[in-house]
GUTIRO-179042 format. One record per atom (N, C-alpha, C): residue in one letter; z, y, x. Coordinates in pm, whole numbers, plus 50000, padded with zeros to 5 digits. Atoms other than C-alpha are relative to their C-alpha. Layout:
<romis>
aZYX
...
</romis>
This chain:
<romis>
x500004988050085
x500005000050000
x500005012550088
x500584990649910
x499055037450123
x501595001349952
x498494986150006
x502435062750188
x499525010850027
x500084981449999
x502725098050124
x501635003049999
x498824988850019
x505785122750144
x499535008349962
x500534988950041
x506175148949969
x501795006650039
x498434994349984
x509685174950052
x499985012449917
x499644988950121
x511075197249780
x501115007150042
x498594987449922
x513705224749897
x499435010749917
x500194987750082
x514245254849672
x500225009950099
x500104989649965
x514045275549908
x498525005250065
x501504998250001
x510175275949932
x499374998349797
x500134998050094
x509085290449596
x498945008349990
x501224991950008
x506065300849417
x499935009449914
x499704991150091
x506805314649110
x500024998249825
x499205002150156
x508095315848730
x498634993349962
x500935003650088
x506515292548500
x499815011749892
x499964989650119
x505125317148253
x499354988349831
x500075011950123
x505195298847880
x498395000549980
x501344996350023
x501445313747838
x499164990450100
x500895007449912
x500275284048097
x499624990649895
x499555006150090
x500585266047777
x498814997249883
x500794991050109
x497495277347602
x499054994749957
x501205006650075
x494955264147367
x498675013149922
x501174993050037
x491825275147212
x499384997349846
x500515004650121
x490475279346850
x498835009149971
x501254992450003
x486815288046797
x499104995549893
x500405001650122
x484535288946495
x498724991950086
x501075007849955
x482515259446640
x500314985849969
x500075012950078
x481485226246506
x501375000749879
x498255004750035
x485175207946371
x501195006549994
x498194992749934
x487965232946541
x500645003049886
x499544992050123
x488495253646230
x500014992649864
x499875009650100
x487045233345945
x499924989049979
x500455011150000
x487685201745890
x501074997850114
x499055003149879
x490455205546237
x500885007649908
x499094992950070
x492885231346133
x499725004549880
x500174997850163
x491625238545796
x499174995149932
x501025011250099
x490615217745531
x500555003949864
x499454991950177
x491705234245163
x499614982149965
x500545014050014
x491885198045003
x500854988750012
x499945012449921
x492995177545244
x501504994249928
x498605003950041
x496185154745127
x501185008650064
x499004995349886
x498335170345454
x499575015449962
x499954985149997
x497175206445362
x501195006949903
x499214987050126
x499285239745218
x499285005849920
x501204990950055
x498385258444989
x499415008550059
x500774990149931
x496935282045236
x498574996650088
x501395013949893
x494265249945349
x500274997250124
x499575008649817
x496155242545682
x500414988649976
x499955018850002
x495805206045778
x501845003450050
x499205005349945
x499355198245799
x500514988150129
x499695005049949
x499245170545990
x499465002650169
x500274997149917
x497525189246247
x501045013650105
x499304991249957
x500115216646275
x500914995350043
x498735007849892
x502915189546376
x499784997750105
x500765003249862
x500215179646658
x500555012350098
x499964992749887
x499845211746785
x501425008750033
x498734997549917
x503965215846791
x500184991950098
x499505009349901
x504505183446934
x499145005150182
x500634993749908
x501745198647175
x500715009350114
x499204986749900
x504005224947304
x498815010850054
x500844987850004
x501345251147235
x500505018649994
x499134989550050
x502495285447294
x498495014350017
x501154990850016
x499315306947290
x498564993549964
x500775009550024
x496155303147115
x498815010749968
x501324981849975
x492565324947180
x499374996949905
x500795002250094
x490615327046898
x499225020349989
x501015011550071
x487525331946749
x499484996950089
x501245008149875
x485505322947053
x500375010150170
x501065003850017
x484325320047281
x498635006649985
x501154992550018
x480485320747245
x500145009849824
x499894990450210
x480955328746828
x499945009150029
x499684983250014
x482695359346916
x499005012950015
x501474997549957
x479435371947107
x499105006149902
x500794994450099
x477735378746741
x500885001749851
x499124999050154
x480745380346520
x500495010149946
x499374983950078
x481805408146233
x501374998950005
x498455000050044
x485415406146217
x500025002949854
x500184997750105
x485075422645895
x499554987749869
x500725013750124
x483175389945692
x501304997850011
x499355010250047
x486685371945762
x500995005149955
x498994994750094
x489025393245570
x500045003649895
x500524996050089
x489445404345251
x500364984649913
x500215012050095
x488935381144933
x499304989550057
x501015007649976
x487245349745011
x498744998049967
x501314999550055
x484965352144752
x499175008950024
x501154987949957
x483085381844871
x499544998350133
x500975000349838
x482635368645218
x498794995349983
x501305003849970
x479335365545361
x499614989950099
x500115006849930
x477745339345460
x499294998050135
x500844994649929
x476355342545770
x499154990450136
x500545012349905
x474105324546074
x500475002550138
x499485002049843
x475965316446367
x498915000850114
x501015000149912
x473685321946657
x500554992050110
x499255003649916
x476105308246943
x499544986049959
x499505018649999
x476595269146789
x498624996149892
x501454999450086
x472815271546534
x501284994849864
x498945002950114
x475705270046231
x499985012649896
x499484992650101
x476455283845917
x501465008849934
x498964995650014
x479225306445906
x500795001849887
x499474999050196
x481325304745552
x500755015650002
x498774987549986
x484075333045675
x500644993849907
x499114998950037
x486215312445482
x501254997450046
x498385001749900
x489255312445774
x498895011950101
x500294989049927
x489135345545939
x501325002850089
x499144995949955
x491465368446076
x501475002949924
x498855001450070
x494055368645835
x500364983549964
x499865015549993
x494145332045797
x500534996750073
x500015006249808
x494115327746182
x501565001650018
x498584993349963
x497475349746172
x500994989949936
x498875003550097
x499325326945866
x500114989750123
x499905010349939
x498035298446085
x501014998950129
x499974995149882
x499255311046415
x501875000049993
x498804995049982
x502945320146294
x500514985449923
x499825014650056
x502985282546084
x500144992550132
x499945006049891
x502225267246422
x501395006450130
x499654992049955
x504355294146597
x499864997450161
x500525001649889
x501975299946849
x500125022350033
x500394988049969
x501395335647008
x498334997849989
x501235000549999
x497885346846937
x499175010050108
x500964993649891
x495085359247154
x498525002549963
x500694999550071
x492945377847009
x498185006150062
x500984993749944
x488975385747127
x498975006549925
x500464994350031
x487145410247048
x498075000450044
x501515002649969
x482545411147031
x499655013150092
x500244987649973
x481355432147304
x498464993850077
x501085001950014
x478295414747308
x498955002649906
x500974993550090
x476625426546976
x500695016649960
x499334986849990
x478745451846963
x501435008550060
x499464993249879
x481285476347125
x501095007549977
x498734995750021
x484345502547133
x500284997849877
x499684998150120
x484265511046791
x500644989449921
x499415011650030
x484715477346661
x501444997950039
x498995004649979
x486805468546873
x501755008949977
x499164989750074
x489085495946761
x500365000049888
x500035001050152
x488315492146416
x501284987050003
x499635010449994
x489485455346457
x502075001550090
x498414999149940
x492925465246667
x500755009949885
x499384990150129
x493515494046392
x500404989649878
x499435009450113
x493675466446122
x500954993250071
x498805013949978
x495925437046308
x500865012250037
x498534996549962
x498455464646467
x500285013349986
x499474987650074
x498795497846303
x500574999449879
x498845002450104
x501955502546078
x498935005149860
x500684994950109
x499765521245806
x500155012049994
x500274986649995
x498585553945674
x498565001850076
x501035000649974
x495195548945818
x499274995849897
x501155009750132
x492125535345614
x500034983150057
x500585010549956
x491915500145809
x501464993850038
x498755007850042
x495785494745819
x500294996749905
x500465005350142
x495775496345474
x499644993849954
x500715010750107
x493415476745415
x500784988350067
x499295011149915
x495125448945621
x501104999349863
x498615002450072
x498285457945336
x499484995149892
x500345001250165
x496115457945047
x499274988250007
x500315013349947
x495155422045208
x501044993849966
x499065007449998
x498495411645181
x500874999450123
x499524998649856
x499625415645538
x500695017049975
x498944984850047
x502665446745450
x500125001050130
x499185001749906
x503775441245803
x498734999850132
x501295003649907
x501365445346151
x500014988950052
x500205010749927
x500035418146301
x500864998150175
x498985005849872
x501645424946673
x499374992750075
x500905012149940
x499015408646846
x499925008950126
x499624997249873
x499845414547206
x498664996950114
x500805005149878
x496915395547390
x498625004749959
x501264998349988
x493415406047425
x498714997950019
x501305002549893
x489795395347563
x499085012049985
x501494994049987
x487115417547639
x498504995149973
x501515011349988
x484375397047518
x500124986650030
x500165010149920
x483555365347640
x499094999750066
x500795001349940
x481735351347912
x498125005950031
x500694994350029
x479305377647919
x498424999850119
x500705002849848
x478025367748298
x498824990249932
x501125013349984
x476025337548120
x498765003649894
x501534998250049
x472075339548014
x499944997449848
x499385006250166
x473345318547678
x500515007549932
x499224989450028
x475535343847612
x499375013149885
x500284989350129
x474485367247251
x500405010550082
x499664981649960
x474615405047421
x499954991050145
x499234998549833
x474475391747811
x499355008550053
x500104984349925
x474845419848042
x500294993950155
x499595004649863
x474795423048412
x501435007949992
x498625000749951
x478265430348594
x500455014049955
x499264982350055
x478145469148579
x499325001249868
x500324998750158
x476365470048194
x501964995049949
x498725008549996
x479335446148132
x501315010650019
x498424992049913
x482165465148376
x500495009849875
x499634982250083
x481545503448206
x500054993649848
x499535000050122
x481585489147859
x501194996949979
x499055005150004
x484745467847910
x500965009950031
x498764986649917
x486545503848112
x500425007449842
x499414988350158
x485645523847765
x500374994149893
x499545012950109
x486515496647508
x501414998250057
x498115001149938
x490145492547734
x500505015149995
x499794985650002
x490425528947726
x500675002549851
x499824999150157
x490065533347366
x501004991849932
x498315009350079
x492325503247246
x501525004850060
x498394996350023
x495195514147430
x500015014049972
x499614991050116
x494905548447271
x500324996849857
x499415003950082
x495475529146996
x501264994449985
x498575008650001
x498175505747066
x500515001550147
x500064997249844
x499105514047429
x501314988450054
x498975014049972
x501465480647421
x499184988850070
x500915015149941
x498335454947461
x499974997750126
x500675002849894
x497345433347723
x498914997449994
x500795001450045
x494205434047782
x499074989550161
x500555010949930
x491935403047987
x497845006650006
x501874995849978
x488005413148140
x499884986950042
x501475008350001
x485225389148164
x500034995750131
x500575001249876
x485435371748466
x498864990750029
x501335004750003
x482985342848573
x499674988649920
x499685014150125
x481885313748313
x500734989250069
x499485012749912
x482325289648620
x499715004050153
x500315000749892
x482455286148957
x498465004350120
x501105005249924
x479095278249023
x498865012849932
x500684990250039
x477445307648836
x498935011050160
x500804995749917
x475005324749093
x500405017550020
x499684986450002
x476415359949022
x501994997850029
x498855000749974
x479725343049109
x501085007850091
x499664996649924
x482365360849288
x499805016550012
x500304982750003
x480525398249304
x499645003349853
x499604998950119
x480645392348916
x500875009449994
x498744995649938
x484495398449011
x500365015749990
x499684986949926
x484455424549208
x498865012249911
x500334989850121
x481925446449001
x500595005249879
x499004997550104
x483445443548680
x501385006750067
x499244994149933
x486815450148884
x500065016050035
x500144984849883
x485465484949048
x500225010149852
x500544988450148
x484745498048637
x501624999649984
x499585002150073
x487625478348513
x502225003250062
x499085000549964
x490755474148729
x501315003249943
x498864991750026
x493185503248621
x500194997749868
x500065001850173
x492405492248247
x500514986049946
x500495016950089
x492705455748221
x501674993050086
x498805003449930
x495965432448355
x499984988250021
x500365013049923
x493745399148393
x498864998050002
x501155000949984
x491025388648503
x499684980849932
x500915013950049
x488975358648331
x499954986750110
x500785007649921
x488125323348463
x499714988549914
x500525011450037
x486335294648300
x499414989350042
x500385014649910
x486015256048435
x499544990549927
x500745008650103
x484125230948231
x499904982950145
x500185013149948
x484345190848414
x499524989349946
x501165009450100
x481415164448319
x500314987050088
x500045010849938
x482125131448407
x498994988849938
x501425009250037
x478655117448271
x499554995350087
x500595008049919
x477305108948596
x500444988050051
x499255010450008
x480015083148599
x500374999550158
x499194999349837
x481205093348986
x501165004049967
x498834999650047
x484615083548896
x500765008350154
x499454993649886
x485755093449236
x499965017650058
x500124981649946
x484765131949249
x500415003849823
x499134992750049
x485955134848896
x501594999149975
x498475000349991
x489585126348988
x500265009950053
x499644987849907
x489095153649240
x499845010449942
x500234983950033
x488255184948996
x500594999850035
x499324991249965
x491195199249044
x500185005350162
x500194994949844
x490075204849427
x498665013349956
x500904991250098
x487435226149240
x500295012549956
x499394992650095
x489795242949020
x501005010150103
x499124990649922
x492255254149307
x498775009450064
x500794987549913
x489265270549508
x499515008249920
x499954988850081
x488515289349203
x500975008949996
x499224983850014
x491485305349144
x500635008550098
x499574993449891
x491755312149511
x499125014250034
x500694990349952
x489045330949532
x499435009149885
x500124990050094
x488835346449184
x501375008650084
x499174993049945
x492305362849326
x499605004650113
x500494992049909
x490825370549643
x499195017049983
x500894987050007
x488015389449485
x500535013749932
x498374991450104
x491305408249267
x500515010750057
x499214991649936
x492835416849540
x499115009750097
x501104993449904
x489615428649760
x500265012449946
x500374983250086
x489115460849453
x501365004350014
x498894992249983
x492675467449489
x500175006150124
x499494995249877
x492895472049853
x499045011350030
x501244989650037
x489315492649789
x500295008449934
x499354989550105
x491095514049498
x500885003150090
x499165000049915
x494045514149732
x501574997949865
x499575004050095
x495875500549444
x501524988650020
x498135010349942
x499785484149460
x500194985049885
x499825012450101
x499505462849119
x498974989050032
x500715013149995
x498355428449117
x499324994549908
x500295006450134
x496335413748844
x500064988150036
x500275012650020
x496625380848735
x499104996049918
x501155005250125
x494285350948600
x500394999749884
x499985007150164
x493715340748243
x499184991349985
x500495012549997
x492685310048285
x499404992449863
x499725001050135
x491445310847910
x498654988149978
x500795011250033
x488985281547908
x500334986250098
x500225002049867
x489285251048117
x500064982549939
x500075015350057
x488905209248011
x498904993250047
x500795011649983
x487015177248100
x498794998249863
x501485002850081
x483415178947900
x499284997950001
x501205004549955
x480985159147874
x498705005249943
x500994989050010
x478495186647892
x498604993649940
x501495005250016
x474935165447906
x500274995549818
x500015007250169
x475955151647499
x499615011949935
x500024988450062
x475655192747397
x498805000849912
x501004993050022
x472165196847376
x499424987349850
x499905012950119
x471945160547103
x500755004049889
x499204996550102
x474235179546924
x499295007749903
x500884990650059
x472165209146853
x498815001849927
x501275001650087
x468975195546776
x500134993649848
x500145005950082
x469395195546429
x499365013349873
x500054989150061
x469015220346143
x501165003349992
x498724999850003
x471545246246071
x501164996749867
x498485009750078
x474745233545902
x501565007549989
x498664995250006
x478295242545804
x501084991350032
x499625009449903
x480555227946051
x499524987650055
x500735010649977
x478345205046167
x500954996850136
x499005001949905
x480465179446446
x499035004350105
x500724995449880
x479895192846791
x501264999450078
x499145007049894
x481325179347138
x500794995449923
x499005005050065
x483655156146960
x500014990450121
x500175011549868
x484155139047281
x501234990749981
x498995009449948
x486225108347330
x500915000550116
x499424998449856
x488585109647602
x500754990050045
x499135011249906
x489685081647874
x501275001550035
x498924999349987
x492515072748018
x499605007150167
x500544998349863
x490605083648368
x500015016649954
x500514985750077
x489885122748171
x502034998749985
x498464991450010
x493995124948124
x500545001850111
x499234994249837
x494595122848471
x499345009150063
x500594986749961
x492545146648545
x500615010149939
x499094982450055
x493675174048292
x501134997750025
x498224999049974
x497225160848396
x499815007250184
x499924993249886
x495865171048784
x499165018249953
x500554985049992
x494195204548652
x501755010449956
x499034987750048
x497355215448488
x501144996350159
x499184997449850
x499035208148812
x499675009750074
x500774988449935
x496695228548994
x500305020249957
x499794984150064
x497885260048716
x501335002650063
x498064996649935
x501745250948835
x499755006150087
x500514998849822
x500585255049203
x499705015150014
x499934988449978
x499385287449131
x500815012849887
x498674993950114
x502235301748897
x499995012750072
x499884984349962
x502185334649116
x499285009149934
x501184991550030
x498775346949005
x499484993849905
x500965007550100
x497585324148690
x501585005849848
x498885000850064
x499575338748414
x499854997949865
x500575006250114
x497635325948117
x499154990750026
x501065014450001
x495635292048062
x499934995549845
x500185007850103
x493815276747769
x499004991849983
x501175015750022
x492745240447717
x499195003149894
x500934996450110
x489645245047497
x499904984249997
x499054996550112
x489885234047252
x501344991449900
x498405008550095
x493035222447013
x499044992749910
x500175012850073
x491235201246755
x498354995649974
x501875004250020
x487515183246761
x499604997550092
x501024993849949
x486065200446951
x500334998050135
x499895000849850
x486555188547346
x501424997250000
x498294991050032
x490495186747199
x500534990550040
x498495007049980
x493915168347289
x500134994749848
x499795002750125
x493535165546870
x498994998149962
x501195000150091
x491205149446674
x500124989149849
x499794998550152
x490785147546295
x498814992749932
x501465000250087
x488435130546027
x500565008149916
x500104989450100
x487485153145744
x500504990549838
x499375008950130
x489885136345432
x500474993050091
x499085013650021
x491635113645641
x501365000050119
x499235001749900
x493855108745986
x499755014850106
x500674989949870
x494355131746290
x500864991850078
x499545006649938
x495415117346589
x500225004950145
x499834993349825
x496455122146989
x498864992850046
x501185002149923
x493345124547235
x501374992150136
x499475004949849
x494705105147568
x500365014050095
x499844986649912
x494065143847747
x501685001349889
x499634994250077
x497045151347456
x501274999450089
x498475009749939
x500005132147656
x500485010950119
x499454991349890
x500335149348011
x499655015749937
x499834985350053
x499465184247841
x501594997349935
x498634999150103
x502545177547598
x501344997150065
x498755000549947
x504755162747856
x500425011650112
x499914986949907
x504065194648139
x500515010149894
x499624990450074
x504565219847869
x501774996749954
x498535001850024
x507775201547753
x500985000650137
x499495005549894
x509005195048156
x500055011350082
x500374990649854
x507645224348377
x500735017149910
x499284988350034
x510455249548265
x500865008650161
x499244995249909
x511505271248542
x499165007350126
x500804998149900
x510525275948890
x498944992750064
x500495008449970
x507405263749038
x500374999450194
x499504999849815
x508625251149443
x498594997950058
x501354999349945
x505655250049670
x500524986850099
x499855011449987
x505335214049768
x498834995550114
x501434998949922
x502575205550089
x500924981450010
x499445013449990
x502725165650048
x498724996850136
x500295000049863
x501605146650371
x499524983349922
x500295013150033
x499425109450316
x497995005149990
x501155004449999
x495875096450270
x499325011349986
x501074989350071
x492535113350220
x499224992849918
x501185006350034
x489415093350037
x499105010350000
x501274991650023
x485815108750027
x499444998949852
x500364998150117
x483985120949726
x498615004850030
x500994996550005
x480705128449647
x499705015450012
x500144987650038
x481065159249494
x500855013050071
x499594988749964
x483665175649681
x500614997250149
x499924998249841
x483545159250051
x501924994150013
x498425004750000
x487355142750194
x500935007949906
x498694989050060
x490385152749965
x500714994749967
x499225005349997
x493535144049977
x500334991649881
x499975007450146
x494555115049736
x501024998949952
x498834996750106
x497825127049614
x500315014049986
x500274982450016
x498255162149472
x501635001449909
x498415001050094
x501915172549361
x500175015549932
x499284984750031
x503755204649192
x501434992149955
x498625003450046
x507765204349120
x500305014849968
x499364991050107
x509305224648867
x501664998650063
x498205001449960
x513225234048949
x500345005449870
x499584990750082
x515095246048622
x501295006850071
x498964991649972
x517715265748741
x501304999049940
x499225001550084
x519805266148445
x500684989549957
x499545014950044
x519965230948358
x500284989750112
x500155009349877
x519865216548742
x499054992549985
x500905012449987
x516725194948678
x498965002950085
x501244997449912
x513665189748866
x499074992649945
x501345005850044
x510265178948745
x499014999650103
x501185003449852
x507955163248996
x499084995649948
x501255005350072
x504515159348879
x499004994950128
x500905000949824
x502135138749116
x498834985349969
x501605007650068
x498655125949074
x499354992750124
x500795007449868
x496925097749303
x498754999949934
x501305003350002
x493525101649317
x498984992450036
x500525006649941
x493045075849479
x499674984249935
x500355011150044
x491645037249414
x500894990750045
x498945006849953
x494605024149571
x501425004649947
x499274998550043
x498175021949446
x500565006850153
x499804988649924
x500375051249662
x501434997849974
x498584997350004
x504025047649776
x500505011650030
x500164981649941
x505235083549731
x501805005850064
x498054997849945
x508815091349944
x499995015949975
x498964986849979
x510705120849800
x500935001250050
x499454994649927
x512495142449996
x500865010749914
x499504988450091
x515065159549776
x501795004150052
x498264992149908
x518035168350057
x500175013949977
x499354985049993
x517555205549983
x499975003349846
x499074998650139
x518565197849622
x501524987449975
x498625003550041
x522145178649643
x500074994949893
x498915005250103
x523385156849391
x498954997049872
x501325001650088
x520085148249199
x500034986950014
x500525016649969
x519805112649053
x498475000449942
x501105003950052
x516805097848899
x500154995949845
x500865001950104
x515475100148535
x499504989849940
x500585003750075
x512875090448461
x498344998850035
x501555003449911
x509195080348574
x499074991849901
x501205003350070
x506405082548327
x498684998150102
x501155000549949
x503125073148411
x498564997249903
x501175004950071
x499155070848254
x499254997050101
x500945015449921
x497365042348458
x498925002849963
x501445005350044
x493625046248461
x499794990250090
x500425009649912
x493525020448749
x499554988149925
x500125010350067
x493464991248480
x498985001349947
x501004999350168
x491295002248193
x499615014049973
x500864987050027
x489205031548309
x500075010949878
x500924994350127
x487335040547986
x501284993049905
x499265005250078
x490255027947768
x500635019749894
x499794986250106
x490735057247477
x500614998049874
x499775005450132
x492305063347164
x499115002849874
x500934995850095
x490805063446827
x500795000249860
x498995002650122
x491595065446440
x500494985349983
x499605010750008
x491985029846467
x501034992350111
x498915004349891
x493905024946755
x500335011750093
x499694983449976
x495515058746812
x500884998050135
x498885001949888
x498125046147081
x499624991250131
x500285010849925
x496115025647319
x500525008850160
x499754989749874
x496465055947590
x501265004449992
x498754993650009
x499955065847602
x500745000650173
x499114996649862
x502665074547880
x501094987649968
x499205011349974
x504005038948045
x501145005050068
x498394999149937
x507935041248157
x499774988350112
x499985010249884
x508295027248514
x501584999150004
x498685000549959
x511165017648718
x500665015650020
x499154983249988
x513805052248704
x500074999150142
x500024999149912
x513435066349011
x501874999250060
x498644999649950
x516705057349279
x500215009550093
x499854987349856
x517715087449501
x501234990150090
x499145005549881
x519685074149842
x499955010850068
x499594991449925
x521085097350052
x498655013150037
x501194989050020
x518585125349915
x498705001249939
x501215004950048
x515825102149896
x499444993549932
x500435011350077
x513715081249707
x498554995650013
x501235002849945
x510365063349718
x499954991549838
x500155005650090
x508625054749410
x497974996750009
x501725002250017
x504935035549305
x499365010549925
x500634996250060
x502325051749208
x498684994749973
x501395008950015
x499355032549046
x498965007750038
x501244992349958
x495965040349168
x499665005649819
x501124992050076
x493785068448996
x501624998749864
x498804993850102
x497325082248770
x500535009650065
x498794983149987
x499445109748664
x501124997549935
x499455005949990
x502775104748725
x501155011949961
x498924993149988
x506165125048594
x501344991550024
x498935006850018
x509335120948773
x500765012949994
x498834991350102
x512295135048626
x501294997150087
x498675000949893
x515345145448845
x501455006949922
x499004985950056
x518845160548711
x501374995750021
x498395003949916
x522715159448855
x500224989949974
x499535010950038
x523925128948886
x501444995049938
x498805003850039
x527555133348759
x500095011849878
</romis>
């Protein structure tokens, strides 16, 4: 069997978990909305058409922020169609997903939904078909007390009370060719400066998130960044990043490794952050918003589309392995890791649609395999994140060249004395991993979950066998004079659980 160490001492620290690492996505595409979270109908619904049995999901989820409407949608969307009576909305043609838009779950919906789930919302605004005004219009309704024309109407909606909607986007992904309204960097930048301008003359509380790059690999990557940056900087308090992972070519071995991918993104989205600041001569720091980011199997998209258009027609309804949870269990490691500078993240999306949740229309909803290590990090990684440099194997990859084949983060709570050690072998071999926990005293052993893809790859759940993927209980880890040494099956993601021993 291979060995690794890894040594944990609180006195090498990276920085506060912020609850907003936490974050999901709801977008008026295919399933998410109708038919995922709202189905008027359904046995499990309220009277307000929220799937009930989807809103226990996305507690048990440990969801604490959630971006809506899109995404591409947003790109050509009125805000206006989704408020108001239902019956007077319009129906309209999605251009983003080739769909039929009903507007019947808008922005007042989104909100009942949002405070039912009790999620924080995140709200984005179109600055692809259109621009300040809107987006003004649209902040004047959710968070002005009243006495305006467009707070008002929000009351004479039923909403007496403002919305309070704290989080922001500038658009979406505006860098990409696909993209309804795409603009280059400075078109883009100067609209995003006077659109941030204008909203916080309105509400001068928001936070507000610019456009950074769809992905990595974008060709305008990087001086995307820094353009937008030069307009936007003094206006905005994060910068964008979006990661999309296809494991269709079936090179199981380079997709264990995204998250070697995912860290050099947000190293060098922060680089390019800090470049305009030291250029402005600027003291504040922005952080990411990591507001897109999941295992998709991209090549199925375009099978989706060719059809006529439709009202919620399914789209990406992907299946997900038990090989796809260890991965999003190593991407959200990768967000711990950088807890200094990542201070929002959201798995796209919560139900259908690429999701941790998925639903038939009349019948079951159920946990995706991705659903497990999201639900147990969000429940576990309370506190500080320690900065952890573990020492053991490498393997090679196709896609991303040698990389190490165990990847860790540890959570300290402070308050409660515990420690959460999260630690992913990427490797095809089972991995004896020796902790080093002398510069935490008096720590026994837990508890030592694990999800095994080494056995049964492609092994997933479904409505019929909803539990086949779950989190196996190993032997409780034993600490000896500090230390301990526990298995780790090949190609898994592994939580061990530390907390006083008396």
């Amino acid at each position: 069997m291979n060995t690794a160490q890894v040594v944990i001492d609180p006195a090498f620290r990276i920085g506060e978990v912020d609850r907003r690492l936490f974050g999901s996505f709801v977008e008026h595409m295919g399933r998410c909305v109708y038919g995922g979270v709202f189905e008027p109908g359904h046995p499990a619904a309220d009277d307000a058409g929220r799937r009930g049995d989807v809103l226990a999901l996305t507690r048990e989820l440990g969801v604490t922020v959630v971006r809506y409407p899109g995404g591409n949608f947003v790109s050509g969307y009125r805000w206006e169609d989704g408020v108001g009576p239902a019956g007077d909305r319009p129906r309209r043609l999605d251009l983003a997903w080739k769909s039929i838009e009903t507007n019947a779950f808008g922005l007042d919906e989104f909100m009942g939904w949002a405070r039912a789930a009790d999620v924080e919302p995140m709200m984005a605004v179109n600055l692809g078909t259109r621009g300040v005004q809107e987006a003004c219009d649209l902040l004047e309704y959710a968070n002005h007390r009243g006495g305006s024309h467009l707070a008002d109407l929000r009351r004479k909606h039923g909403a007496e009370e403002p919305y309070g909607i704290r989080l922001w986007c500038l658009g979406n992904e505006l860098d990409g060719p696909w993209q309804v309204g795409h603009k280059t960097a400075d078109e883009y930048g100067r609209l995003a400066a006077e659109t941030a301008r204008a909203m916080k003359l309105v509400d001068p509380s928001i936070s507000l998130v610019a456009c950074g790059s769809s992905n990595r690999g974008m060709p305008t990557f990087a001086a995307w960044e820094a353009t937008v940056l030069e307009h936007t900087y003094e206006h905005v308090d994060y910068i964008s990043a979006h990661t999309y992972y296809d494991p269709s070519d079936g090179d199981r071995p380079s997709i264990l490794a995204s998250a070697v991918d995912m860290d050099a993104f947000i190293t060098e989205v922060v680089a390019a952050a800090d470049y305009v600041a030291a250029k402005q001569r600027r003291t504040r720091r922005l952080k990411v918003s990591f507001d897109e980011w999941n295992v998709w199997y991209q090549s199925r998209l375009q099978a989706d589309l060719d059809r006529d258009w439709a009202e919620a027609p399914p789209l990406i309804e992907d299946t997900y392995t038990a090989t796809d949870a260890v991965v999003v269990g190593d991407l959200l490691v990768t967000l711990l890791r950088h807890a200094d500078r990542v201070g929002i993240a959201c798995q796209a999306q919560l139900a259908n649609v690429i999701a941790p949740i998925r639903t038939i229309t009349g019948g079951p909803a159920w946990r995706q395999s991705i659903f497990h290590p999201f639900a147990l990090t969000a429940r576990h990684a309370r506190g500080t994140v320690l900065r952890t440099e573990p020492t053991g194997p490498a393997h090679d990859t196709a896609r991303y060249g040698p990389v190490p084949s165990l990847d860790t983060a540890a959570v300290l709570d402070e308050e409660h004395g515990t420690l959460a050690v999260f630690a992913v072998n990427r490797g095809d071999r089972p991995l004896a991993l020796d902790v080093d926990l002398r510069g935490l005293p008096g720590l026994g052993g837990v508890e030592h979950l694990t999800i095994d893809a080494g056995a049964d790859p492609d092994a997933a759940n479904t409505a019929d066998d909803p539990d086949r993927v779950t989190p196996q209980a190993l032997a409780v880890p034993v600490v000896d004079g500090g230390r301990c040494t526990v298995a780790l099956p090949a190609a898994s993601w592994n939580l061990l659980r530390f907390a006083p021993a008396n």
